[in-house]
C-alpha positions as CSV (number, residue, x, y, z in Angstrom):
1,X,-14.3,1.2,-4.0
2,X,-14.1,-2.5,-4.9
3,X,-13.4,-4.4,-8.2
4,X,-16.0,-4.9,-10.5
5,X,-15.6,-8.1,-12.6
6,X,-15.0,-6.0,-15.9
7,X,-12.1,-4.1,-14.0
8,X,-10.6,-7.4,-13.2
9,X,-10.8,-8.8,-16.6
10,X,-9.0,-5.3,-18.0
11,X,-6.2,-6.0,-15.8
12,X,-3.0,-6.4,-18.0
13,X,-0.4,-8.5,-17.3
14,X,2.7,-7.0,-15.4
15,X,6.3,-8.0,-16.5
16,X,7.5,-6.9,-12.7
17,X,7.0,-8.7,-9.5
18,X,8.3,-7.7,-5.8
19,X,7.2,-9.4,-2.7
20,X,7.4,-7.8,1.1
21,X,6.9,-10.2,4.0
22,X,6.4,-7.4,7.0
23,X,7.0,-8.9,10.4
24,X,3.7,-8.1,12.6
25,X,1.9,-9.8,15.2
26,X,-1.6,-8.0,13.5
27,X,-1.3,-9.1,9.6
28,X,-4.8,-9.1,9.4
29,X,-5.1,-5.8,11.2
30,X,-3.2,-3.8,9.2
31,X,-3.8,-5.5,6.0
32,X,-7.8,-4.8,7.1
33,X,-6.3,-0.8,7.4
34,X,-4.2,-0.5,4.4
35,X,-7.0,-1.7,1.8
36,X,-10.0,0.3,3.9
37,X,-7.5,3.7,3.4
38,X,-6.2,2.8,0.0
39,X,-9.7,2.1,-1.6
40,X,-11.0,5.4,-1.4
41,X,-8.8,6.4,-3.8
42,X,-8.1,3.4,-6.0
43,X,-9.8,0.1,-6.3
44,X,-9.5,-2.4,-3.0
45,X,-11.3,-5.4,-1.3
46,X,-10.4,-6.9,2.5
47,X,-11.8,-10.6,2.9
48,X,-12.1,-10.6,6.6
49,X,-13.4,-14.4,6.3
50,X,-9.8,-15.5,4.9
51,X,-8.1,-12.4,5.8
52,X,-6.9,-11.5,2.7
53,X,-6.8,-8.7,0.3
54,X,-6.2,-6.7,-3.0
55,X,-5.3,-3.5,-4.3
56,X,-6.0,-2.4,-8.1
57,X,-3.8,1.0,-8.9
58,X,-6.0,2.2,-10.9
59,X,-6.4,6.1,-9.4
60,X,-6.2,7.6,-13.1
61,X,-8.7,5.5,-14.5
62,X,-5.7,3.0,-15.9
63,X,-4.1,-0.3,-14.1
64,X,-0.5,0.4,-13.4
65,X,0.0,-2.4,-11.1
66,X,-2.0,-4.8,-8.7
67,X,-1.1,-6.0,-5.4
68,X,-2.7,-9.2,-3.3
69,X,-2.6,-9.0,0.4
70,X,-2.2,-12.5,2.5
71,X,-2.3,-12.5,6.5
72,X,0.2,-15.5,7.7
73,X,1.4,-16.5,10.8
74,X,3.4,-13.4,12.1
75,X,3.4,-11.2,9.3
76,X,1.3,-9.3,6.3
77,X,2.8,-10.5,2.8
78,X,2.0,-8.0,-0.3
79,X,2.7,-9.3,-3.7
80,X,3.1,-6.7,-6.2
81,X,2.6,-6.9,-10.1
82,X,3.3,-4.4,-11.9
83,X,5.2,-2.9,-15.6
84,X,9.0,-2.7,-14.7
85,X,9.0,1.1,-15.6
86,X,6.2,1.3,-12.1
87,X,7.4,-1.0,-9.7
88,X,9.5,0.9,-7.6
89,X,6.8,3.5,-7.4
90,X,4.0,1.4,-6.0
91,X,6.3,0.0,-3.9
92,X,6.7,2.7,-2.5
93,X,3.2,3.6,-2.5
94,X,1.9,0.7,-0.7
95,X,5.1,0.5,1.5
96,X,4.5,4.3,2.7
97,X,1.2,3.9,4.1
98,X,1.8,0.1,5.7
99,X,4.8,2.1,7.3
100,X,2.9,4.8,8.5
101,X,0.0,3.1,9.8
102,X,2.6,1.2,11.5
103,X,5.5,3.1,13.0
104,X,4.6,2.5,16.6
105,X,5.2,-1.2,16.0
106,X,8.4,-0.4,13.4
107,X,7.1,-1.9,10.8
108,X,9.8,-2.3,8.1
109,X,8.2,-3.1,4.6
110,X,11.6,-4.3,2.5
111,X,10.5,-5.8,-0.9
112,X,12.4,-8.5,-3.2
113,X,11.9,-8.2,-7.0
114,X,11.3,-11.3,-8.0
115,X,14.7,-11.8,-10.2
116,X,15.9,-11.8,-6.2
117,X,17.4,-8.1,-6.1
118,X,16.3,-5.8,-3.2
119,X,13.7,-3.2,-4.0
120,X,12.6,-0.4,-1.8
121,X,12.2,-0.1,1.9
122,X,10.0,1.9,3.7
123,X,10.3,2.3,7.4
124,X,10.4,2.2,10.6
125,X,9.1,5.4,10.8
126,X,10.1,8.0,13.8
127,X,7.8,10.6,15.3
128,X,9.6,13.6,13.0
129,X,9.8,11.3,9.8
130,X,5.3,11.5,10.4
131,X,5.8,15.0,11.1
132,X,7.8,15.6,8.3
133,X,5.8,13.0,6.0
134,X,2.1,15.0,7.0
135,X,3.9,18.7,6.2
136,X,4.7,17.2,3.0
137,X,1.6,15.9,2.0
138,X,-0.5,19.2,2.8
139,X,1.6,20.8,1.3
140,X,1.6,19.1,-1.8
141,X,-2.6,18.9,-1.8
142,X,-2.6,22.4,-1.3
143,X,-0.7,22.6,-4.4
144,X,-3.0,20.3,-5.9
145,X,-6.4,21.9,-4.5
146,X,-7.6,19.2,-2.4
147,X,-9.7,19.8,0.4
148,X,-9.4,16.5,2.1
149,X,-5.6,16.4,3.0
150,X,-6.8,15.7,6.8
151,X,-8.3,13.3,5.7
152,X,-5.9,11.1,3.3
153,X,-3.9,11.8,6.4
154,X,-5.1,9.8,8.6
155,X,-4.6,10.4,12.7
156,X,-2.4,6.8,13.2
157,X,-3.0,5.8,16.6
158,X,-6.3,4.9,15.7
């Protein structure tokens, strides 16, 4: 999916802001990976050109948050906006995922609220936090009757 121009202009303005600066030698890479899995679900664009990014949380059709991606010199930095009550949760949305898509490189993504307090951290993940991360998530679609758990799932070596 990608932002339309009359999404953008509904986008409220967020009271919250947390920044994560995670340490990689592939910003681009896995800023490329977290939009590409993230849009199919919510609203996302990668700028390959500039290597940059967003993210509109917007999976139930209201915006509960955005997030800009920015490739740098040695690492990926998110900036999340969001309503205070929602912060930690996207967080730990968009955290999750970069974590996951990077746990053979360790990827730590550690955010700081932007009063200067320390938000969430997610990662580095082991082998049996994956394992126990995967079971969870089937589980919880087959709860939920979705067919496509594989699939949100992704295999992360790729």
């Amino acid at each position: 999916m990608t932002t339309d121009s009359a999404n953008a202009n509904a986008t409220p303005d967020f009271d919250s802001r947390s920044v994560a600066r995670v340490a990689t030698d592939r910003p681009a890479d896995y800023g490329r990976r977290l939009v590409s899995h993230m849009s199919r679900k919510i609203d996302g664009e990668w700028n390959g050109a500039d290597s940059t990014g967003h993210l509109v949380f917007n999976r139930d059709g209201v915006v509960t948050g955005v997030a800009e991606l920015a490739s740098e010199e040695g690492a990926l930095v998110l900036t999340l906006s969001a309503s205070a009550q929602e912060l930690a949760r996207l967080e730990e949305v968009a955290g999750r995922h970069l974590a996951r898509f990077g746990y053979e490189d360790g990827l730590v993504v550690s955010w700081t609220r932007d009063d200067g307090s320390a938000g969430t951290t997610q990662g580095p993940l082991t082998k049996e936090d994956l394992d126990r991360l995967r079971a969870e998530y089937k589980a919880r679609a087959a709860r939920e009757g979705e067919s496509d758990a594989a699939e949100d799932f992704p295999d992360l070596r790729g």
